[in-house]
Structure formats: C-alpha cells, structure tokens
N, C-alpha and C positions, 0 to 999 in steps of 0.2 A: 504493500500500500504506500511504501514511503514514496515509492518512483511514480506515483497517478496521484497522489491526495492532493496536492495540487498543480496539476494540468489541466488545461481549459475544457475541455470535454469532460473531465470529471468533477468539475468546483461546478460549472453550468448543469450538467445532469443533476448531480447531488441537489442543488438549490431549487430545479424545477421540480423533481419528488417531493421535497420538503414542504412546496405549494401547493403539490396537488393531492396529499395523501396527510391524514390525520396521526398526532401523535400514538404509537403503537400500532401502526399498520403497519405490516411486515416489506411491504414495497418502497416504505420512506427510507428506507436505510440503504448504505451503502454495502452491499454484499461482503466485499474483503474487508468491511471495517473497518473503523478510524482509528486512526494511529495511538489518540489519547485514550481510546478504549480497549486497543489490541495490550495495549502496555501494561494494564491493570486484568485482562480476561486470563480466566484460571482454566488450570486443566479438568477440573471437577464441571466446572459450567458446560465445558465442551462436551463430555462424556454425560451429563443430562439432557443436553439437546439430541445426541445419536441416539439415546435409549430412547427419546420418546418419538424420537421421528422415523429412526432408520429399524423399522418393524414391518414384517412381510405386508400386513394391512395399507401401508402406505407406498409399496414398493410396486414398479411397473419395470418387470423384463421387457424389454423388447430384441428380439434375434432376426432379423435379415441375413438371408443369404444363404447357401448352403447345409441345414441340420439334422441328425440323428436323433428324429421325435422322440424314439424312447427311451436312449439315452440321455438325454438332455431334463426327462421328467424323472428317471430317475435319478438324478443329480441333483435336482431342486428339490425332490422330497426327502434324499436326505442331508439336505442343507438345511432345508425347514426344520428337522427333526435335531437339529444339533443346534438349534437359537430357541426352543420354546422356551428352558430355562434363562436365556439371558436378552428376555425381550418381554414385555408387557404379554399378561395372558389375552389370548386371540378374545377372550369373551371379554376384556375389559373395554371400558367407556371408550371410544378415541374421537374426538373431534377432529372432523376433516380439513386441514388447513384450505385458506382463500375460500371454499364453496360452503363450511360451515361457520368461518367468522363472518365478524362484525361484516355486512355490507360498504366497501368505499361510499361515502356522499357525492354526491353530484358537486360540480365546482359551485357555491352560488355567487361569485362575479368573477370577472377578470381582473387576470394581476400581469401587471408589467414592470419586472425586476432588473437590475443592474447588476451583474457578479463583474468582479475584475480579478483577472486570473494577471501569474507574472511573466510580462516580458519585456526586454528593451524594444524591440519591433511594436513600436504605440500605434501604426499606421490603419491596421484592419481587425477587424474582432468577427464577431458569427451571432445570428441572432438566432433563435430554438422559441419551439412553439409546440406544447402539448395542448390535446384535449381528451376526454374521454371518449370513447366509440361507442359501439353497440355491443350486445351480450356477447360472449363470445360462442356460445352452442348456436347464436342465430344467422347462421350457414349464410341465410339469403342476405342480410344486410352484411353481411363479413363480404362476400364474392360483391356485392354492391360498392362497398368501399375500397375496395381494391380496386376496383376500374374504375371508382371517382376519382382516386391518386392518382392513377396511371395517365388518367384524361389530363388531371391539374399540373403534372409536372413528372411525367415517366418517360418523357424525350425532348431534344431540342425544339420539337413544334409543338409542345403541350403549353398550355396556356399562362401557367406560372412562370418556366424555365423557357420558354421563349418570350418573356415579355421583362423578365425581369435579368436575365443575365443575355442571352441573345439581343435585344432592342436595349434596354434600356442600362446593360452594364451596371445594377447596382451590387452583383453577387456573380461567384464563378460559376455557384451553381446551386442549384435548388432540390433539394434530396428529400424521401419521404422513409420513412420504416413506422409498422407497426407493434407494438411489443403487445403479446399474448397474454391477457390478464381476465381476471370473470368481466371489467367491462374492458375488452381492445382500449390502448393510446395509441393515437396515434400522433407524432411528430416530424412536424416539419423542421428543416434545417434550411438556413441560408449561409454558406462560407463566405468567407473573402472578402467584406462588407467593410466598407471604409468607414473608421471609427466615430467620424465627425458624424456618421449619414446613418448611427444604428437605427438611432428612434423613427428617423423618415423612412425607410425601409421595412421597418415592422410596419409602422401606420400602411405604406404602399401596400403590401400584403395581404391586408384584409378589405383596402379599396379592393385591389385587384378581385381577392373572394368575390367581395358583395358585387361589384361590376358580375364578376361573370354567371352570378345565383341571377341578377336580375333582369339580364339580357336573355338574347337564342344562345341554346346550344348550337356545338357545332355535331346534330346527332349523326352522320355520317361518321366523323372520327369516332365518336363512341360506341357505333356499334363496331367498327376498325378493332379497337380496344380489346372490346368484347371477346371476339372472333381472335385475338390475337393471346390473350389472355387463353381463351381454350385450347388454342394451337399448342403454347408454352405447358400448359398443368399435364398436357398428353403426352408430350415430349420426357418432361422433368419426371414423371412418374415409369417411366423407361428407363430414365436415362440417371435417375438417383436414388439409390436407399432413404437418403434422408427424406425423400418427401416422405415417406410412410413413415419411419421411426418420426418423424416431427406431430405430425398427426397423430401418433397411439401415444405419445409423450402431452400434446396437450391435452387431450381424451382424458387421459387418465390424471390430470393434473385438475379437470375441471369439469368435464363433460361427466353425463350419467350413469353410474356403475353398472346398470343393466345393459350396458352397448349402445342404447337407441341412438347416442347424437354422434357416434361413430359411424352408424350405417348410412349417414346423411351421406358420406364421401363415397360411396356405390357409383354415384351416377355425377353428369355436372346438368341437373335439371334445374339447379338454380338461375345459370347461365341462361335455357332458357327464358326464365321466365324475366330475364331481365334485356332480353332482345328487345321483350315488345312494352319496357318500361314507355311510357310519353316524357316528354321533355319535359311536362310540369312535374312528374315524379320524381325523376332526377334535379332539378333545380331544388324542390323541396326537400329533398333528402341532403345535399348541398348546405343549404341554409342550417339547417336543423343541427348535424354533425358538425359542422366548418366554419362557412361563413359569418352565421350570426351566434355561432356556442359561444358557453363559456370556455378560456382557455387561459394558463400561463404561456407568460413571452418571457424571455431571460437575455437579454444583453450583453454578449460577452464582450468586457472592455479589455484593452491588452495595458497593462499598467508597469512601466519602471521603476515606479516606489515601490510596487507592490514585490517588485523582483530584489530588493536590497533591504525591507525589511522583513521577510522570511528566513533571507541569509544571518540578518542580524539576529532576529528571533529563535534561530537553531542557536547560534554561537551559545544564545544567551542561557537557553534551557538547557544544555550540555551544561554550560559552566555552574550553571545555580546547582544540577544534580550531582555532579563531583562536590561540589560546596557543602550539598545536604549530606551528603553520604561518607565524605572523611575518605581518608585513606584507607581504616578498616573496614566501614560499610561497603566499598567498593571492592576490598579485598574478598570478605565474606559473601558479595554475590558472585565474584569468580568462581569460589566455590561451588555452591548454589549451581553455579550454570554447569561446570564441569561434571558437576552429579548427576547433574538432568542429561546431560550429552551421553554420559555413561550408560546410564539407562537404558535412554533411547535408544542406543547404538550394540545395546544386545544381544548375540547373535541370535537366530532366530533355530531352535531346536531343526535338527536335522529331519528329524525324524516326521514333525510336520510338513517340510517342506516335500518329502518324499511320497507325503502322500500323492500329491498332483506330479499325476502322470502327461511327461508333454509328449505332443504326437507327435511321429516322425514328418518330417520336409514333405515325404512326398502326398502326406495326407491334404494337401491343397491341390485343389482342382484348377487352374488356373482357366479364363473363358477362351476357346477355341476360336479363332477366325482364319478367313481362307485369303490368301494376297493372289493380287495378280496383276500384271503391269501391261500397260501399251506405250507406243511410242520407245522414245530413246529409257522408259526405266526396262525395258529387256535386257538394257547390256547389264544389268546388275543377276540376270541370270534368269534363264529358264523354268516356267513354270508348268506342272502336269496337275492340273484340278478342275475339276468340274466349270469352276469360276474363271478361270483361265481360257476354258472351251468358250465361255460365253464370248469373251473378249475377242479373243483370235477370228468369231465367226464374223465378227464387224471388221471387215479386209476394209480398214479403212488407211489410208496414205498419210497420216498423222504423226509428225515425230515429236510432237509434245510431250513431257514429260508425266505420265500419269500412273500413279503406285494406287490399284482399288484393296480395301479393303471389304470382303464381304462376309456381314451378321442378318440374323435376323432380324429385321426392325421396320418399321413404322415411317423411319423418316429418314435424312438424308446429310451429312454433314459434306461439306465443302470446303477444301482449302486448298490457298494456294501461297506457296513459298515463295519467298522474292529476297535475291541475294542481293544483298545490300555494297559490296566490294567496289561496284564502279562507280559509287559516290565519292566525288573529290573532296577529301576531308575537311576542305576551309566552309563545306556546304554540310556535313555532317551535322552538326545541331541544328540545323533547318527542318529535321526529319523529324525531329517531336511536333512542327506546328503541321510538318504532312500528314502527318501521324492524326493528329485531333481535327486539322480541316477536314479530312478523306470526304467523310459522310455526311458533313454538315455544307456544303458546297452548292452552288448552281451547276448545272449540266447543259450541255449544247444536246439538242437533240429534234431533227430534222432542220435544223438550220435554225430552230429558235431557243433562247434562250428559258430554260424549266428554273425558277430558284428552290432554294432550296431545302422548305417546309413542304413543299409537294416534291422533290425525288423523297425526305424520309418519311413521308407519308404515303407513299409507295413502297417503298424499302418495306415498310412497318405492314404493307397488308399483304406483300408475297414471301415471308419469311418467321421462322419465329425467333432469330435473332441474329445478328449481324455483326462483325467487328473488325480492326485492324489494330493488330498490335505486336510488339515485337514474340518472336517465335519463342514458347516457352522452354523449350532445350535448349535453344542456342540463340540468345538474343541479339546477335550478329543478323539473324535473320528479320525479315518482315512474315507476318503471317494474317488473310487476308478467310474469316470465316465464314460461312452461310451455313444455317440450320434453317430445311427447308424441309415442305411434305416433297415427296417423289415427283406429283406432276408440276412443280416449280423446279423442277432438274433445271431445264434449257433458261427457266427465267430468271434465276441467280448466275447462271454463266453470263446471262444476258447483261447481269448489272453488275458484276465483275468487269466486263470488255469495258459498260458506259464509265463507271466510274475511274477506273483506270486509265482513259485514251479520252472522254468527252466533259472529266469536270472542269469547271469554269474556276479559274483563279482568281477570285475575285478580291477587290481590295474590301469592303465593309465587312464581308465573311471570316478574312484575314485577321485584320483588325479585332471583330469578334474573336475568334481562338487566340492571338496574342493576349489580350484583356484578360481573359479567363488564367489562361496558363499562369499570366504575372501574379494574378491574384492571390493564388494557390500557394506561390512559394514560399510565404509569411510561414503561410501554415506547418508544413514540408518541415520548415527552418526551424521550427520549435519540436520536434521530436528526435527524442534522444537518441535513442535507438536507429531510427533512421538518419540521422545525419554523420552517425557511426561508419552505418554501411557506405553514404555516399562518401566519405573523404575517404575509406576503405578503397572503393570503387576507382576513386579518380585518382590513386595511389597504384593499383596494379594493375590496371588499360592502359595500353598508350593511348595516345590522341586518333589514331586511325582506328580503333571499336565506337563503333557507331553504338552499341550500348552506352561507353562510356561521355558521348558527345552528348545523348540524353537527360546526364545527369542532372539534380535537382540545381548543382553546384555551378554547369553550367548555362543552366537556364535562365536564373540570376544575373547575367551579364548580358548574353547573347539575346536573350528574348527584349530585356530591353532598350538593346539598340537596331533589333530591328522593326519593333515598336518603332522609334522616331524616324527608319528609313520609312513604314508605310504613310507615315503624316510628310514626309519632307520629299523624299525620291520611291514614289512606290513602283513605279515601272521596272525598278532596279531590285524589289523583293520577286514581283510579278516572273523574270526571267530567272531569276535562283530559281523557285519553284519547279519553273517549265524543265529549267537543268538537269532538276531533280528525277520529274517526271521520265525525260529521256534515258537518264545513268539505270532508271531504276525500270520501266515494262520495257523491257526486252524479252524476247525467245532464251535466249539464255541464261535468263535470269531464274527463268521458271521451272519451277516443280507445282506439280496438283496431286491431291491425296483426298480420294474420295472414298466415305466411309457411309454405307448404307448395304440394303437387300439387291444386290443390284442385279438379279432377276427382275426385281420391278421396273427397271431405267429402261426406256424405251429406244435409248441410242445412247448407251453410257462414255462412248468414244467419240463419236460424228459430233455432238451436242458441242465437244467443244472446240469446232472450228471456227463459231463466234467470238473465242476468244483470237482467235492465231489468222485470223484471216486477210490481216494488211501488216503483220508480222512476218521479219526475213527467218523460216525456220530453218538456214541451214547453217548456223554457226552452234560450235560446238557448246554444250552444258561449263556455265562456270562452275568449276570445282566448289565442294562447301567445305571451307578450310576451316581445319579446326579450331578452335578459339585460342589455342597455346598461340599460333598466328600475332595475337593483338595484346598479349602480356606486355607492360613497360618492362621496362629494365628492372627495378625495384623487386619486381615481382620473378621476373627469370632468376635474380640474386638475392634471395630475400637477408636479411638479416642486418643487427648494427640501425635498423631504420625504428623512429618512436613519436610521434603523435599527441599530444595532449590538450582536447579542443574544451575549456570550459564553454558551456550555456549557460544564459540566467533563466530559462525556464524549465529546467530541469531541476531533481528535487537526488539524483540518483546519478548514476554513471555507466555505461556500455562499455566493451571492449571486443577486439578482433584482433586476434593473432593470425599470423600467415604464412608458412615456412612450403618448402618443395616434398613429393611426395612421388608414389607412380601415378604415368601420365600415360597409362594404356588399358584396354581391357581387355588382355590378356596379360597383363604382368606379373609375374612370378609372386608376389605381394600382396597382391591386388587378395585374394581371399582370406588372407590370415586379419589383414585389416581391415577389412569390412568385421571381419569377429569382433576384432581390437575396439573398434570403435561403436559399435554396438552393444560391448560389454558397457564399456566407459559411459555411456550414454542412457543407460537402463533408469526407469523410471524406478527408483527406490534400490537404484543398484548403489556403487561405489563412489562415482563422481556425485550426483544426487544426494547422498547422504553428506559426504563434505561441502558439499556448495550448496544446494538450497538446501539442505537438512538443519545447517547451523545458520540458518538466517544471512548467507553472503551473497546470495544473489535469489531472484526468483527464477532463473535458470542459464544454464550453460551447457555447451555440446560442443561436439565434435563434428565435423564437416568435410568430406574429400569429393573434390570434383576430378574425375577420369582424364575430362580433356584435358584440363591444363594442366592438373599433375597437383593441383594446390590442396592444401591440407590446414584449415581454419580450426581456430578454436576461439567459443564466440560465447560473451557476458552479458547475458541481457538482465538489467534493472539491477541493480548492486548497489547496496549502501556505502558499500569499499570494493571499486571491482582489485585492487591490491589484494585486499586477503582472498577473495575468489581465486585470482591466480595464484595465489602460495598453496591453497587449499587442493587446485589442481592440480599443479606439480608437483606435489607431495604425493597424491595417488596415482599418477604415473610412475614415478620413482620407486615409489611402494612395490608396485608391480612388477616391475625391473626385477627391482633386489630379493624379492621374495619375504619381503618383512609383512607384505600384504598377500599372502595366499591367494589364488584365484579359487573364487566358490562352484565347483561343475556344476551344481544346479543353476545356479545363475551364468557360466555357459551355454548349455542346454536353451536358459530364456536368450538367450544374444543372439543365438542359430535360427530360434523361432522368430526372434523381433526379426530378423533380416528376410526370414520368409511374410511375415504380416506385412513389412513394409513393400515387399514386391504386390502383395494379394491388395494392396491399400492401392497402389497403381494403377491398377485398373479390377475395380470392383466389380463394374460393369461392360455390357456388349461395347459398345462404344467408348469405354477409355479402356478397352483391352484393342480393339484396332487401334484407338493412338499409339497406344505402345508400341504395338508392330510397325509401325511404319514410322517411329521416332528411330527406333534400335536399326531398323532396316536403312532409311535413307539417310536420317539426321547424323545416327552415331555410326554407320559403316559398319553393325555388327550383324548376327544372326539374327531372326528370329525370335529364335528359342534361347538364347543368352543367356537367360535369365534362370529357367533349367539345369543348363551347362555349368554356373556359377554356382549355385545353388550344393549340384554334387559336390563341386572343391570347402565348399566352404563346411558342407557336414563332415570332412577330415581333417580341418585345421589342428593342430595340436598344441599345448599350450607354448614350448620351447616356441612357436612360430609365432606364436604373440607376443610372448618377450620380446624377439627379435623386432618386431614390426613397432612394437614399445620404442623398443631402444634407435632406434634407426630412421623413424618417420615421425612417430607421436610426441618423445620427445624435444626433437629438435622446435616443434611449433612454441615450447616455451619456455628456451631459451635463447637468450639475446643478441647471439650471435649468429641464430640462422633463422631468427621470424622478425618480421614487423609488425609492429604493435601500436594499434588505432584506439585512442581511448575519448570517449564524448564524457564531461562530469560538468555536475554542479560547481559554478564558481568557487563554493567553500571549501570545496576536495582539492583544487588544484595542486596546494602547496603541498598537501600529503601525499600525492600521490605522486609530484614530482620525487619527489624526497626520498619515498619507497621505493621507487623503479629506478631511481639512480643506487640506491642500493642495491639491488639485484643485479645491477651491470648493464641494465639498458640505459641510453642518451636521449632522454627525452628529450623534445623542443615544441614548448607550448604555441600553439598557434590559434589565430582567430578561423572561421566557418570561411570568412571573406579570402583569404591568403591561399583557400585552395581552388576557388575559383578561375574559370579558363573560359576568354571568348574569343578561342579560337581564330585571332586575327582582326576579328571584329572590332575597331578603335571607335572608342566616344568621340563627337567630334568636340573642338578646342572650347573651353568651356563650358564643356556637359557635364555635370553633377554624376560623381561615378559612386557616391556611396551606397550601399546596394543594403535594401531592405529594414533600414535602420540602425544600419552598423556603423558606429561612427567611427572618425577618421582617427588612428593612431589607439584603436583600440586594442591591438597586436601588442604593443606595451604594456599594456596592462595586462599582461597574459589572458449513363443513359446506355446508353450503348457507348461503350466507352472504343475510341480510336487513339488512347495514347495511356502509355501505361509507365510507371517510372521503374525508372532502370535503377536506381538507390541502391537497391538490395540486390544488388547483383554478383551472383558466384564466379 
C-alpha cells in the first residue's frame, strides 16, 4: 500500500467511495488498507475475518477447461471433510455478505470534490465521475447500459469522446468501466485535463449528457452498437474463459442461490428486446441513470506542495517513532520481528507437502491446430493436411505471404505483419502518431473525400474489433488486426488495402492525435514503475528499434515539436507521413496470418489480391531480424552501468537489472534455466519469501528473453528496492553454495509452473493458432517447441541449476556484468545512493528529462524546451486503440 496510498488514481478513487458509500459499508474502504491501519492490524483480526468468511457456504469453485468430474468431486468432499472442525458449523446462522447487508442509499445530491494528489507536473489532472446503476441481476437494464456507454463514448465517433477530446481537445480521452456491485457504478473518466479547465470540463460533461438526453438520437448508430455488442459477447464467449468464470463469480457473489439469474445468460434475448427500444426509451433511461442522476465528480488537482510535504511528513513520522521508541524499544521490536520471521519461515512438514500429488508434463493437452501456407510462406516448408489440400486447390498465382491457421470457430481473425526496417530512423518516432492516426483518418475513396467518423462507423459495423499496434512478440514489428464473422472475409481485406494505400493525411486529424498523445504523457510521467521500464528501455535499444523511438521518453520531445511543425510548416509533417507510408506497405514488407475454420472462407487465397493488386510482388521477403539486431551497446556489454531517477510522485521505488544470458532456443542452457528461474520465481517459493514475505517489495522476478539473450531481474513497489536486492542475492548465493538446499517438491512445482505457463498461452482455439504461427514465422522455430522443450526440461538436474545459478543468474546482480535502472521516491535517493555504492555499483543520479531523445528533431531558436514541468537545472538536485506504449518493453 505504501507504493499506491498516495497516487492519483488511488487518493481520487478512495475519496469518490468515501462519497458515495456510508460509514461501515464494506465498498468504502480501500481493499489493501491504509497504511495507519495496516500498522496497528493484528494477526488474531486477520485469522477472524478467514474463519468467518472463508467457509464452504461462502465459497464458489469455478473450473474451466479440461476436468476429471469424478475426480475433482472427490477431492472436494474430502477437502470439505477435513474443514468441518475448523470452520463455523454448516447449520450455523451466516449472513450473506452485500445481498444480506445493510442496503447502499441512493446518493441524495450531488457532490463535486477536489483531491490533490503529488506532483511537480501542476499542468493537467483527471476529472472521475460515479453514479449508481441499476440492480445488478437486472440482465435487461445491465445489457441496456452497456450500449448506452458504448453509444456515449466506446469510440472516436461516440458522442462524448468525439466531442470532447476529438473536436473540442478538453481531455485525451474519455473512458467508461463499470464495477459489479448489488446496484452497478458506473464511472466515467476524463484524462489529460488541463488543470486551470477541471471544473469547466466537468460542468461541459453533463451539458454535453443533458444536450444529448434532450435532443435525437442518432438511432442508427445504436442499433450499430447493439449488433456490435452481440457480435463481440459471441466472439469473447469463444474466445475467453473469463467471460464465464466472471459470470459464475458475480452469480454467486450476488445473484440467486437457486441458479435462476444465472440462467438469464442462456440466450442474448435481452439484446432483442432492446433492438426495438424507441428513442424516447433510451433518452429516458439516459436521463434517469446519467444525465440528470445523482453522482460524485472528484477533481484531481496535481499539487507541488502536496509533493514536498509528504516527503516532509514521512521524514517527520520516522523520526518522532525512533524518538518514541529509544534505542531499546527499537531494539526489542527487532526482536519481535525476527521471531515473527522465524515462525513464519517454518518449514512446512514434508510429509504434508507429499500428500499433493503433481501430475506429470504430459498430462496437459495442449489445443490442436492445422497450419498451412500459400504464397512465398511454402518456402518455410511443405505441408500434407487436409487444410493444406484446401489451399493448394485454389491454383491461384499469388506470392503473398500467407501462414493459415485452421480451428474450429465461428469467426475469423486477420492479421497482417509489417516490417518496420525501411523506416529511416530520423522518421522512427513518427510511427507512434501513424500508429494512433491509422483508424481515426479520412479516406479517399472513388475520388471523394469519406472523413473520418463515417470510415469508423463502418469499420465498427463490418467487424467486431479492429487495431494497429506494435506486434506483440516482436515489437520491431507492426501488426494490423480484424476480428470478423467469415462472410466479412473479403470486407476486412477490403479495409486493410483502403486504409493502408487510401487514408487521407490530414492536418486537423493530425493535430487531433498529437493533442491527445501530449496529453497523456503527464500521466505516463508519474508512474513509477513505468518510467522504470522506459529509461530501462531507452538504455538497451539503440536509436534504430522503432520500439524504442516509441518510447514515452521520447515522445516528450519529438511529439512536441512536431506539434509546432503542424501549426507552423504542416506540409513538411504531411510528406514524413507519406514517407512513412511508402518505407512501410510494401510487398515485402508483408506477412498475413489468418486464423479461423477456413473450410468456411469462400476464396481464403484469391480474396486477397485486393490487397496486392497495384503492389510490385516480385521483390524478395525482408528478412524479420531478430531483435538482438537493435540492442545498444550498453546492453551487448552490460555491466559497471547504474541509474538512479528520483520522482516526487512516487511514494516507493522500482528496479531493473540486466546482464547477458543464452540468446537461442536451442541453447544448451536454455532448459536448466527456465527450471532456475521458475524455481526462483515460485509464488510462496524462495525469492517470494525473502522479498515480499519480509515486506521489501510487493514483488520481484526473474525474466529471460531468447532473442536477445537478456536476462532481467525486476522490483516492483519496494519500500527499499536496496534491501530487495541484498535479499535477492542472498538467495541466489544460497543456492550456489548449498547453505540453501533446493526443496524437490518445490522442483516438481517449477517443472509444472513452466508447463501452466505454456497451457496459460494459449488457453484457447485461437491463442493456441497465435502460438503456432508466432513460434513458426515470428521466432523461426517448430511448431511443437514447446513439447520438445518441455521433454528437456522434465530432466534438468539440480548440478545444472547451480551451474545456470552461477553463470547467468548471478551475474544479473552483480555490478560488474548488469545495469541497474532504479525509479524512487525523492526521500530514498541518498540511501540508496549510499547503499549501491557500497555494493560496488557507480550510481549517477539523473532526472526523467536527461534520458530523453528527439531524434534530430531541434526546437526552433527560442522555443521553450522544458518538457512536462520539469524545471531547468533540476539534474542538480539529483477505443480501439492504434498505438500502444512501448515503456515496458523486453
């Protein structure tokens, strides 16, 4: 809680609950608990909250996926059988939490509060806006609400998020969630809001509501909605476990113990009946919910005092509690703690542990798909399947690159690869505003001009979802999505070719996505953890990874001068673009990977010569080079390198280590360390018990990426990420020298974690074809890999973990072969200096500003270059989303 208790999204949340939820309602509280409470909660309180909560009466299994019914029951009878003594008797009283309390009150007025959260960036804050909804078992008004959001502000042409960040630029962007309670909230967000404009921006908010409760719908778009909405719940209910565990999770949290408001989810008859809502239905359901409710509005202000005295106020409470406590008091809770650590750190009887039997590797079924390639992906090898047959029978003269994946399914995924390699680097961060313009654009199309809330309001009624963003294995790539029904095969190719070859570059659309982008990076700028990984980031890319030209670090610069090039010389952003466009839809650039039943495709090959059809096909395939390719220097030589960036909005501190490691998949290594770090990694295993067990961080792991060879070791939220990493390296060490015994049961779990996390991969039909055709074209391996690996790794043996210890794991942390990226609280600075020069690394404290790169891009002569509110010489002081950040990138 220390690293959230106060950041802006949690001082604003906390204080909208507080508004809308009466003392002692279980929803007014902060889940993790506040800090002045966690300080003084006992272990006896904790242990009477389990006994009266965590009793089978209150408990809901849910199992997806794969299970042995009778095994499984009788598991849980005698699990049940072995808690009747240490659980409340089945026949005593239990009051059913939320559906047997206290009913919440209705709000009876509106409140419109002020929280000020800390940061030196005074410039933009966020405004937040709850209300209550309707019941939550009442299915028709729940599916009603949902396509009222989606109409008000579920894309750049909805009436909220096109009028208020599209036209009128008061916010990046306008976001909606509902949280599941006996009455739904639901809440709106506005980001990016410039501080001076909160209150006028709320006010605009509910003009804009009441404007549009008062006026015509636009019922066309909502019944758009509707139809799009059903597309999506058929797809997602295919295509995810979670929708159903979410459903038997709120069910059983709220809904009828007899089943009845579960069996509503059979059918989507609600949908109809909200086809043939009239316009006055919806306006008045509108007004009723939204526009004319009662609701909290929370104002987040961004405050510099507020950022200096927190700092002061830690100093102060530390020094008054050494003050209260003496030297002995202080002495005697050492104790105290070491006793509790004792305890806790117990070993756990063998003989229990032995009971749980784990199942062998091969007892996972992984999901079957059939591959088959046309065009130039044959030279990757010959295929004999059924699927293959289909393909071959279309003798069609196409050398485009296309790998099919075929499952059983309903619907039809689309994508298409785009190597990014013939972008001229000084144009590389131009491709985050290509990236976010893509789909929000005007189109040329029969010689006239379409803008561009009619192509995504087309887009939105031939697809159930749409995107462009960098390729998630290898974000050197572009990746261009459609999820579509089957007979929109040809009409997603179709808006593939237009979007690609016929969007309009326009300058005001432009301008829109710059606005937005800049807006956002306040925000960016204040998370600790993220600004970790980007100074991580622009630390081991060089300047030619277009991942790394993305970053948040360089958007800060680059975004806003080209900001001033679209107000000053916009003909000269207009021809980058176009640059862009040429370096980037080439024939060579392309790969397509089509995932569906493609017995249903009615020309799964021919279809796409829409794409390719004023395209030169005969230059060869650019190679997809692997990303070791785009490592700086830093990162080929890691070590001797150290980092230490205070924030004043942080309350905590991050870290990232980064040393060399194997960079193949097949490397002789390669499966003793996947054990290695898998053990290390165990939830409630070895590192877990030293690091979050004794309170030094709320987590840390271990990380190897294949391509590059890199091997991270990474501190998320730490009150001292210093003692986290002594706490590390202590139990790598351990390990090593054998002062720390390796436990084979927990072996055994590290073998299995490595199998769950491949089965976590692809759960489903369609992320098990992603898989196949990631491993296939992206990483250049087999198939089955993942099999093949799998064998090696059920024979590791422990000498081959030492080794992999001693030889890869350890060097990530020590000083002489890793770099070390640390984000902390201004108050940790000195100590953390202090302590990492004692262990041998050379820190050098720098500001967020000093890592920043624009690429070439010069302010011109008297342009204010301080970026984001960073002031000068502070170095001294020690919707469908089209663009995705590249921050956290491995």
């Amino acid at each position: 809680m220390q690293g959230v208790q106060n950041d802006q999204s949690e001082l604003m949340s906390l204080q909208a609950r507080r508004l809308m939820y009466p003392e002692g309602n279980g929803f007014r509280y902060e889940t993790g608990g506040m800090m002045e409470q966690l300080r003084v909660l006992t272990a006896d309180r904790i242990r009477e909250f389990h006994r009266e909560m965590y009793q089978p009466k209150n408990l809901c299994l849910v199992l997806i996926g794969e299970i042995d019914h009778q095994n499984m029951l009788e598991i849980l009878e005698k699990f049940e059988d072995g808690i009747l003594d240490e659980v409340p008797a089945i026949s005593a009283p239990f009051k059913r939490p939320w559906v047997e309390s206290d009913k919440t009150p209705a709000l009876k007025e509106t409140i419109v509060d002020t929280v000020h959260f800390p940061e030196d960036d005074e410039s933009s804050g966020e405004v937040m806006v709850g209300f209550f909804g309707p019941n939550v078992n009442d299915t028709l008004l729940i599916c009603a609400l949902e396509i009222l959001l989606t109409y008000l502000c579920g894309s750049s042409v909805s009436v909220l998020e096109n009028t208020l960040v599209e036209k009128e630029a008061l916010a990046s962007q306008v976001s909606y969630y509902t949280e599941t309670r006996p009455d739904v909230v639901v809440w709106l967000s506005l980001s990016s809001v410039a501080t001076e404009k909160l209150a006028d921006v709320e006010e605009r908010l509910f003009q804009l509501l009441r404007e549009t409760a008062s006026k015509s719908l636009d019922m066309a778009y909502m019944r758009d909605c509707i139809n799009r909405f059903r597309r999506q719940i058929k797809f997602y209910a295919e295509s995810s476990g979670d929708f159903f565990s979410e459903t038997v999770i709120e069910d059983h949290l709220y809904g009828s113990r007899d089943g009845s408001d579960l069996r509503k989810n059979e059918s989507l008859e609600e949908l109809d009946y909200l086809e043939v809502w009239t316009e006055e239905q919806w306006r008045k359901f509108l007004s009723k919910w939204l526009s004319d409710a009662h609701h909290v509005s929370i104002l987040g202000v961004p405050s510099k005092a507020l950022s200096q005295k927190l700092k002061s106020e830690e100093k102060a409470r530390v020094k008054a509690q050494q003050d209260r406590l003496g030297e002995e008091g202080l002495k005697e809770l050492e104790r105290k703690l070491e006793a509790a650590k004792a305890e806790n750190d117990k070993e756990i009887p063998r003989e229990i542990l032995e009971q749980f039997k784990i199942p062998g590797t091969d007892s996972i079924h992984f999901i079957p798909t059939t591959t088959a390639r046309s065009g130039l992906a044959k030279k990757m090898g010959d295929l004999h399947n059924d699927i293959q047959m289909v393909i071959d029978k279309h003798k069609i003269d196409l050398p485009l690159f296309i790998h099919f994946e075929h499952i059983p399914s309903n619907f039809v995924t689309l994508k298409l690869i785009i190597s990014t390699t013939s972008v001229a680097t000084q144009l590389q961060p131009l491709l985050s505003l290509y990236l976010m313009n893509f789909f929000t654009t005007p189109i040329s199309r029969n010689g006239k001009k379409m803008e561009f809330e009619q192509v995504v309001t087309e887009l939105e009624k031939d697809t159930i979802s749409y995107g462009l963003a960098p390729q998630g294995s290898n974000p050197e790539l572009l990746q261009i999505d459609f999820r579509i029904e089957p007979e929109k095969h040809e009409a997603a190719i179709t808006w593939l070719r237009t979007m690609l070859f016929d969007s309009v570059f326009d300058v005001t659309r432009l301008k829109a996505s710059v606005t937005k982008m800049l807006a956002e990076i306040p925000d960016a700028k204040r998370d600790g953890d993220n600004m970790a990984a980007a100074v991580n980031a622009m630390v081991h890319w060089s300047p030619e990874s277009s991942s790394r030209a993305r970053n948040t670090l360089v958007k800060a610069l680059y975004l806003k001068r080209i900001d001033r090039l679209l107000r000053d010389e916009p003909e000269t952003v207009i021809s980058q673009m176009e640059s862009i466009r040429k370096s980037l839809c080439r024939f060579e650039n392309f790969r397509v990977n089509v995932i569906a039943n493609i017995e249903m495709l009615a020309k799964p090959v021919s279809s796409w010569k829409l794409l390719t059809s004023s395209l030169d096909c005969t230059k060869p395939l650019n190679p997809l080079e692997s990303r070791k390719a785009y490592l700086s220097d830093a990162a080929r030589n890691p070590g001797n390198l150290a980092y230490i960036v205070p924030m004043p909005t942080i309350d905590s501190s991050f870290a990232y280590l980064t040393a060399k490691g194997p960079s193949s998949y097949d490397h002789p290594q390669l499966p003793a360390l996947m054990v290695a770090l898998s053990y290390l990694n165990a939830v409630e295993g070895p590192m877990w018990v030293a690091v979050r067990g004794t309170g030094l961080a709320y987590g840390s792991g271990f990380g190897h990426n294949k391509d590059t060879g890199l091997v991270k070791f990474s501190i998320y939220r730490s009150p001292d990420v210093f003692k986290a990493y002594e706490a590390a390296k202590k139990q790598v060490e351990g390990h090593i020298s054998g002062t720390m015994p390796f436990d084979p049961p927990a072996l055994d779990g590290a073998i299995s974690n490595i199998v769950r996390r491949f089965a976590d991969e692809q759960p489903t039909m369609g992320s098990a074809a992603a898989v196949s055709f990631t491993n296939q074209v992206i990483y250049g391996i087999s198939k089955d890999w993942n099999n093949a690996i799998l064998k090696q790794v059920r024979d590791v043996k422990v000498e081959q973990i030492k080794e992999v210890l001693q030889s890869v794991v350890l060097p990530v942390l020590q000083p002489e072969s890793a770099n070390l990226i640390v984000t902390c609280a201004t108050i940790m600075e000195e100590d953390l200096v202090k302590n990492f020069e004692a262990s041998g690394f050379r820190p050098e404290v720098r500001s967020l500003s000093s890592f920043q790169d624009d690429y070439g891009l010069k302010p011109k002569e008297g342009e204010d270059d301080a970026e984001d509110g960073e002031e000068e010489g502070e170095e001294d002081d020690g919707s469908e989303g089209s663009e995705a950040s590249d921050d956290e990138d491995d």
